[in-house]
C-alpha positions as CSV (number, residue, x, y, z in Angstrom):
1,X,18.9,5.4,-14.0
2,X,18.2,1.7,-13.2
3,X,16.0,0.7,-15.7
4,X,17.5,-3.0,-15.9
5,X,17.1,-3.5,-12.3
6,X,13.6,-2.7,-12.7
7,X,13.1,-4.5,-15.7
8,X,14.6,-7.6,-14.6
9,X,11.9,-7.5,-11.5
10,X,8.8,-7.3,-13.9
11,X,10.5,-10.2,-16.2
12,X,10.9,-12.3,-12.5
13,X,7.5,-11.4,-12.1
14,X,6.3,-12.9,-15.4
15,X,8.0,-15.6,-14.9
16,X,6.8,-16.7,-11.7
17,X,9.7,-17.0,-9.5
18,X,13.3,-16.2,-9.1
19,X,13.7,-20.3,-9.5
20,X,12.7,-19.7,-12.7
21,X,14.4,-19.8,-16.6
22,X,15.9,-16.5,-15.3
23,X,15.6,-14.7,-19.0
24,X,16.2,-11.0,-17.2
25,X,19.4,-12.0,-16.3
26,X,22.7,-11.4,-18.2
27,X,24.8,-14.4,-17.9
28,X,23.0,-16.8,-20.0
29,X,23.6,-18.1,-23.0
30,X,21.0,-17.3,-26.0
31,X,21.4,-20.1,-27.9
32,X,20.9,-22.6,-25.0
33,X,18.5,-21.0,-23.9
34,X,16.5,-21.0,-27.5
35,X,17.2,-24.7,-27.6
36,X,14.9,-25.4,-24.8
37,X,12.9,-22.4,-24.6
38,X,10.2,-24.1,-26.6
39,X,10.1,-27.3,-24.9
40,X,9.7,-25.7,-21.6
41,X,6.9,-23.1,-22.9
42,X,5.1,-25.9,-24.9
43,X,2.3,-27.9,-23.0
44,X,1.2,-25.0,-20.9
45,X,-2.0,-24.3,-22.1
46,X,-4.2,-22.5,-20.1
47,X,-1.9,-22.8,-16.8
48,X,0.2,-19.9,-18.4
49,X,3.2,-19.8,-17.0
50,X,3.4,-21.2,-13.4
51,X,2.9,-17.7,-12.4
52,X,0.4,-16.7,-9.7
53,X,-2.5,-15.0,-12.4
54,X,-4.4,-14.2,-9.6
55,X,-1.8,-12.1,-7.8
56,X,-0.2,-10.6,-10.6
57,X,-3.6,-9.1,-11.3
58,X,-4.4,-8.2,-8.2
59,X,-1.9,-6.2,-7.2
60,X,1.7,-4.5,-8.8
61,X,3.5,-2.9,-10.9
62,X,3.0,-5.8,-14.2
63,X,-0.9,-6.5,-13.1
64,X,-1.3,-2.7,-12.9
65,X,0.4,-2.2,-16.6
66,X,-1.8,-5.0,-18.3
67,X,-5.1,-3.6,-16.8
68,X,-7.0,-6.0,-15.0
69,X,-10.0,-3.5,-15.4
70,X,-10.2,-4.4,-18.8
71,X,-12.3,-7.2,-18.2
72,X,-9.5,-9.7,-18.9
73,X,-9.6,-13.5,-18.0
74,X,-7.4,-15.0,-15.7
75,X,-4.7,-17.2,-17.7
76,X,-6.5,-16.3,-20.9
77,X,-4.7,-16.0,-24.3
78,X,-4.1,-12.4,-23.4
79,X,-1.9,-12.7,-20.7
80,X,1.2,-13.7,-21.9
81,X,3.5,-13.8,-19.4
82,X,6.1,-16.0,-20.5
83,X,6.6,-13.5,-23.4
84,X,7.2,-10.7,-21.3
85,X,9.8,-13.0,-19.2
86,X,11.9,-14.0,-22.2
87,X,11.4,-11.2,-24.8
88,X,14.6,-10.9,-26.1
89,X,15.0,-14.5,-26.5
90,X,11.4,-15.1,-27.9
91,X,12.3,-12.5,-30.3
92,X,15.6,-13.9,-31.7
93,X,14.2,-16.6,-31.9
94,X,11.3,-15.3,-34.9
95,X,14.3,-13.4,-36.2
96,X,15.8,-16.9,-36.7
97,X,12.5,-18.5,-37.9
98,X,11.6,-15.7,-40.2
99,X,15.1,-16.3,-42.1
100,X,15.0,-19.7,-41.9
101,X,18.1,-20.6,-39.2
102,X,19.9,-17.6,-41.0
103,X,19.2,-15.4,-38.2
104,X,23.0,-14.1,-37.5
105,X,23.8,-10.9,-38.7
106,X,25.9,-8.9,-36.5
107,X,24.1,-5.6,-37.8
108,X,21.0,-6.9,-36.2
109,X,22.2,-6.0,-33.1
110,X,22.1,-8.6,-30.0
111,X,19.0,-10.2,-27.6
112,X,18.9,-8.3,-24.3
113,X,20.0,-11.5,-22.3
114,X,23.6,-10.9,-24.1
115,X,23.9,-7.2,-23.2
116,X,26.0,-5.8,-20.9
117,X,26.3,-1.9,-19.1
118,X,25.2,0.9,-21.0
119,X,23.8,-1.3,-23.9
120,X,21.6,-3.1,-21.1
121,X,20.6,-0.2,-19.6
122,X,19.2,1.4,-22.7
123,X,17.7,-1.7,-24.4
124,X,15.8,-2.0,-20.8
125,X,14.4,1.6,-21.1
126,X,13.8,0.9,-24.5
127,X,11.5,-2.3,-23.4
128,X,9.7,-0.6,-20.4
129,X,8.6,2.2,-22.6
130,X,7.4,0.1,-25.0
131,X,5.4,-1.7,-22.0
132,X,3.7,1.8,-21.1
133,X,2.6,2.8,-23.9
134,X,1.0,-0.2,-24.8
135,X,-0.8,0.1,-21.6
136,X,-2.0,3.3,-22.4
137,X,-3.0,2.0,-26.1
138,X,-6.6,1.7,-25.2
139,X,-6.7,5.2,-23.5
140,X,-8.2,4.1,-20.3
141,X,-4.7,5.1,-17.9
142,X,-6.7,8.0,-15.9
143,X,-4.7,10.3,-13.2
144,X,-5.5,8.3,-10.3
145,X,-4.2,5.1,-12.1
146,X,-0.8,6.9,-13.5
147,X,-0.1,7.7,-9.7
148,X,-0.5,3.9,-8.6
149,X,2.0,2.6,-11.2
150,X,4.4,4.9,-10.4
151,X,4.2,4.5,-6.8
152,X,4.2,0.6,-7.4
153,X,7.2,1.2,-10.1
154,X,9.2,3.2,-7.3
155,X,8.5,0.2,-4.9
156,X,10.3,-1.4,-7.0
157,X,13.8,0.8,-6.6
158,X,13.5,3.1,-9.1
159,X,15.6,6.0,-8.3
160,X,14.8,10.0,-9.1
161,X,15.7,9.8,-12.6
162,X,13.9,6.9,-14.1
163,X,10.7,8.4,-11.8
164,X,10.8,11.7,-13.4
165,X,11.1,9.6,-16.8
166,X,8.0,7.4,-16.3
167,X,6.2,10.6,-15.3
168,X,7.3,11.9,-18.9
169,X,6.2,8.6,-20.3
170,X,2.4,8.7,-19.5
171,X,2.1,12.3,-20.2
172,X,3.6,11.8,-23.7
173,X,1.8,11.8,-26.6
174,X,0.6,7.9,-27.7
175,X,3.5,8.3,-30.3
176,X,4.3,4.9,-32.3
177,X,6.6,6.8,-34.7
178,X,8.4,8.7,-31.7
179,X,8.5,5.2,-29.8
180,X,10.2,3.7,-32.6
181,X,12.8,6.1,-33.4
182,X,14.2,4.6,-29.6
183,X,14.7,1.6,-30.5
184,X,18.7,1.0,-31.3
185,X,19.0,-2.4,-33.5
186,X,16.5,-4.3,-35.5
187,X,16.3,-6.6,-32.4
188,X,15.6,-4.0,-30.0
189,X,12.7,-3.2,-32.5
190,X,11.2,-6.9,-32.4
191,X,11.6,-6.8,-28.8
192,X,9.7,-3.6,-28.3
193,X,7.3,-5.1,-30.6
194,X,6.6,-8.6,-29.2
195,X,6.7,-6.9,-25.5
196,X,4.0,-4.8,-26.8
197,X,2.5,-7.8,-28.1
198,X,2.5,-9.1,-24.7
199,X,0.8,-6.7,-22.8
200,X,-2.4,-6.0,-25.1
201,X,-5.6,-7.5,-25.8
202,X,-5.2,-7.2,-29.5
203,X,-9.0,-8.0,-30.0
204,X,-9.5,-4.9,-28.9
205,X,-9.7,-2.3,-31.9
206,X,-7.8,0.1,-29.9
207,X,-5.0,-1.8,-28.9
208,X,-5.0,-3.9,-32.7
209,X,-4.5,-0.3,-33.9
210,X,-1.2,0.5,-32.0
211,X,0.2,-2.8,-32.8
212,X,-0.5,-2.1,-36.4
213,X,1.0,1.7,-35.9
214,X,3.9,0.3,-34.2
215,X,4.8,-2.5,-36.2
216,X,4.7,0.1,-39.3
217,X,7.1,2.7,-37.3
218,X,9.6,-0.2,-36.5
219,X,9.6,-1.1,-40.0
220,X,9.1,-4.8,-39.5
221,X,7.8,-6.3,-42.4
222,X,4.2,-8.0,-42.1
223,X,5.6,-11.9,-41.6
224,X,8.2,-10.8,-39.4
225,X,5.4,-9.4,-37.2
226,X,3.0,-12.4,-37.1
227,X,6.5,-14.3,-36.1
228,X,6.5,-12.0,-33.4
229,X,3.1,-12.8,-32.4
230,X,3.1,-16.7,-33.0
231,X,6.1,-16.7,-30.8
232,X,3.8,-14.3,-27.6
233,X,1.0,-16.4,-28.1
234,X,3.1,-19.6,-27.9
235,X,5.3,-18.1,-24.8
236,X,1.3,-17.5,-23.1
């Protein structure tokens, strides 16, 4: 499959331009990149994160996931792109602030920026099924809808495996305990989380509920999730 390739396209979109921070790719350095990651997320506001609100919504394979149907505002606090962009550094990152700066324990496995081959390739499937089936959290996916993300996913170069494997994806069952059981380290969990985060509305009860289902199949502990949403809402 090529999950990263696709992956890395959705984080480009996010963040607004191959110019950007660059967060899909694999050659950077998580620490530096933590170190300025807020500074360069911070002061945003409402102008979200340089990216074009209006075309993302409009149109692809991201816009399409999120839902623009769902009566969204453009560059509202929903829409946080810049979490989607830098997930795996967003989420070390609360890792490190939810244990003070003592955030370096091998056994909780390494931010997707760091990760190379096979290891990438799975935490990236990991991340886009997380993505789907937060879009499908508030149950309003119909036929028509699953055919247009998959045709704009497949636009994006995914090859006949990883189609046949989003097809499986929206005809699952809305599973958060199956979802979790993915996951392969304690940080692909907070990325799966905070990705998830990042593509719902959680004032809506629907979607609130997943996040609550999935943060309970991941195990995360109830601080370690608001972390994980602080650092969404911040990245918005």
């Amino acid at each position: 499959m090529n999950a990263k390739g696709i992956l890395d396209q959705l984080m480009k979109q996010a963040g607004g331009s191959s110019g950007g921070k660059g967060q899909g790719s694999s050659g950077f350095d998580v620490n530096q990149l933590m170190n300025g990651l807020s500074s360069q997320l911070s002061g945003r506001g409402s102008q979200g994160s340089g990216v074009d609100m209006k075309s993302l919504l409009g149109g692809g394979a991201l816009g399409l996931l999120i839902g623009s149907k769902r009566g969204r505002k453009v560059g509202g606090k929903a829409l946080k792109y810049g979490a989607i962009a830098g997930v795996g550094v967003l989420a070390w990152k609360a890792w490190q602030n939810y244990q003070s700066g003592q955030g370096d324990d091998a056994r909780e496995g390494q931010p997707l920026e760091r990760l190379q081959g096979q290891q990438q390739e799975r935490r990236s499937l990991e991340i886009l099924q997380a993505m789907i089936m937060a879009a499908r959290a508030d149950g309003h996916i119909d036929e028509a809808e699953r055919a247009q993300l998959t045709e704009q996913i497949d636009a994006l170069g995914a090859d006949e495996e990883l189609h046949a494997w989003v097809e499986r994806q929206f005809q699952a069952p809305l599973d958060a305990e199956a979802l979790a059981k993915q996951a392969d380290s304690p940080q692909a969990a907070r990325e799966m989380y905070l990705v998830s985060v990042a593509m719902i509305d959680d004032q809506n009860p629907m979607e609130r509920a997943w996040l609550d289902q999935l943060a309970k199949a991941l195990k995360l502990e109830p601080d370690m999730a608001t972390e994980l949403e602080k650092q969404a809402l911040e990245a918005s």
